[in-house]
C-alpha positions in Angstrom: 4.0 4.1 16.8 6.9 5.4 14.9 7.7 4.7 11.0 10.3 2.6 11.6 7.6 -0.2 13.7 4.8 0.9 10.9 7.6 -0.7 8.4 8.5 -3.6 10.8 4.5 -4.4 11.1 3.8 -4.6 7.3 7.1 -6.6 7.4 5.2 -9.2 9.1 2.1 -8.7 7.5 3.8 -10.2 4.0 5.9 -12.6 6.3 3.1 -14.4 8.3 -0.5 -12.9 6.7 -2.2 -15.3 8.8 -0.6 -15.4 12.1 -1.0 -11.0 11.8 -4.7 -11.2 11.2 -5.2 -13.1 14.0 -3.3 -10.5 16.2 -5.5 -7.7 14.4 -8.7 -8.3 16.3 -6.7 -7.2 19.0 -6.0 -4.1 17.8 -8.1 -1.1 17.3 -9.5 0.5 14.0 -7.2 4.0 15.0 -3.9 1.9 15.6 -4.3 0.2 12.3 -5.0 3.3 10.8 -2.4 5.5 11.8 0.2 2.9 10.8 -1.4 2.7 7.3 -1.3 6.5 7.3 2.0 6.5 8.3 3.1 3.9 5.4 1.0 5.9 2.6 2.6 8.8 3.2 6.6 7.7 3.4 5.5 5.8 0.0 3.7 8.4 -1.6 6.7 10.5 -0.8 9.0 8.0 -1.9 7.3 7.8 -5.1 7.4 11.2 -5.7 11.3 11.3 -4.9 12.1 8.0 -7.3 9.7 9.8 -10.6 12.0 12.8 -9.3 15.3 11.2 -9.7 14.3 8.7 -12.7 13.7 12.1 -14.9 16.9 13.9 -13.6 18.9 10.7 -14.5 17.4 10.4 -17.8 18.0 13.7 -19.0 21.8 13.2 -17.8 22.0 10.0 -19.5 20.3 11.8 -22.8 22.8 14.9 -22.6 26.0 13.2 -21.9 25.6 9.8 -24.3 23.2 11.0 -26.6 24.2 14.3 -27.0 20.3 16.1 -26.8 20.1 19.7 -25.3 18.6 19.7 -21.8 16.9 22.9 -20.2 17.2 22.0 -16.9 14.8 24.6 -15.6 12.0 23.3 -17.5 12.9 19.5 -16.7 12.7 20.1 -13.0 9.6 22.1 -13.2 7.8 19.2 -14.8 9.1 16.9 -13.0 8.3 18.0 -9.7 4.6 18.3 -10.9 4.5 15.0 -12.0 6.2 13.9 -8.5 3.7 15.9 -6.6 0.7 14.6 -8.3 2.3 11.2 -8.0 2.4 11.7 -4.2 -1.2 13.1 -4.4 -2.5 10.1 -6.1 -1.2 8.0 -3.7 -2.9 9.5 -1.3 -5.9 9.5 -3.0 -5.6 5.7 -4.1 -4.5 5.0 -0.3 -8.2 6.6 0.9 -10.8 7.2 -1.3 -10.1 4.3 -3.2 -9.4 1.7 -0.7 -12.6 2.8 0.7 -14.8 2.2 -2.2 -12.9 -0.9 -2.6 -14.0 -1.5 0.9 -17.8 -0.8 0.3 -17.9 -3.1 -3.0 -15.5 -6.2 -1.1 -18.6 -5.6 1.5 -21.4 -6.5 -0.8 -19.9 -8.4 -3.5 -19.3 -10.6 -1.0 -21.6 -10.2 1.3 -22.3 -14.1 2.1 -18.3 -14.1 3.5 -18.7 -10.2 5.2 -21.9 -10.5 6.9 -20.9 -10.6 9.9 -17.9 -8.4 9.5 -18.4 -4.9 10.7 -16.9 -2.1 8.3 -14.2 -1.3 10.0 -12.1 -4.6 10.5 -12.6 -5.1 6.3 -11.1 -1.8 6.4 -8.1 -2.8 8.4 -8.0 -6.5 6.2 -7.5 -4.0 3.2 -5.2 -1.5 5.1 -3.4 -4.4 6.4 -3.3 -6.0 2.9 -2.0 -3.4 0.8 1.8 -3.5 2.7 3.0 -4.7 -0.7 1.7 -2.0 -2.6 3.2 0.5 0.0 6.5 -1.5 0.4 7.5 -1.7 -3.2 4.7 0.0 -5.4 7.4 3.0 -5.6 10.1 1.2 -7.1 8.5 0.8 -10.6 5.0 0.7 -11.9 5.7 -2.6 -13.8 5.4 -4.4 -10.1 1.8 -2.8 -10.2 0.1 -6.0 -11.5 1.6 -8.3 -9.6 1.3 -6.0 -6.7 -2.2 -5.8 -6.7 -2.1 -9.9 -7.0 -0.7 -10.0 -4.1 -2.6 -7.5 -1.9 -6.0 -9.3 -3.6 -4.2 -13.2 -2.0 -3.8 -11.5 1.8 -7.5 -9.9 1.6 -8.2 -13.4 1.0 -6.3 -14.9 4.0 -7.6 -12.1 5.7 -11.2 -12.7 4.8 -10.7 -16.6 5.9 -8.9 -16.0 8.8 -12.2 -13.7 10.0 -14.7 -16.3 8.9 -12.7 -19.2 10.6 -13.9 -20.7 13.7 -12.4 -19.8 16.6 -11.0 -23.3 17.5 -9.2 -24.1 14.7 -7.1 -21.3 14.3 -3.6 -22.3 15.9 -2.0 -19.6 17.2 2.0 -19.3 15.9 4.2 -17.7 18.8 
């Protein structure tokens, strides 16, 4: 699957949360995961790109209106460490995290995951964090509500699982 259909998927995933968790038992664990992978790392990039570009702008903005004495040299150097480690935390948050949150949503709520192997809460979660890779680069104000969001379609996702099969009408 290319980026562009990794992008389209969690499109639909904040479109129709329900409607896409009932297609995900369908899917394997590898599919689901190598579109995840493939979102977490065009928004870790884009993260690093947008820190990039929100220094350069603010030290033109300082030099030209405010008159303050840019080194250039030094600015770029720190800011591509801070957009390198911004990338590399989004990679961490996007694995080791989300796996951890995995293992506690797994026995916190065990009564609700019981029957729930490891693997499809993983995809719930990898599935459920497509507005954290969609818009978490813009600006981390949006993280809060973010993180509300992605917490509502592990919700859905969780209910959708632990629905009977019967009631679940299918949306074409």
């Amino acid at each position: 699957m290319t980026l562009k259909t990794a992008i389209q998927k969690a499109y639909l995933i904040l479109k129709s949360p329900e409607s896409e968790f009932i297609k995900l038992e369908k899917r394997t664990f590898e599919k689901v995961l190598e579109d995840f992978a493939k979102l977490l790392l065009f928004s870790g990039f884009l993260a690093g790109v947008a820190n990039l570009l929100v220094f350069l702008i603010n030290a033109v903005y300082l030099q030209m209106f405010k008159g303050v004495s840019i080194e250039y040299l030094r600015l770029i150097n720190y800011s591509l460490g801070v957009s390198v480690s911004t990338f590399f935390f989004y990679i961490f948050a996007g694995s080791i995290l989300l796996f951890i949150l995995a293992m506690i949503i797994k026995y916190a709520f065990y009564k609700w995951t019981k029957d729930m192997k490891l693997t499809y809460l993983l995809s719930i979660i990898f599935y459920a964090s497509s507005p954290i890779l969609l818009f978490g680069w813009v600006s981390s104000k949006l993280a809060f509500a973010l993180f509300i969001w992605t917490a509502v379609i592990i919700i859905i996702g969780i209910s959708v699982k632990n629905k009977p099969k019967n009631t679940i009408k299918k949306k074409k």
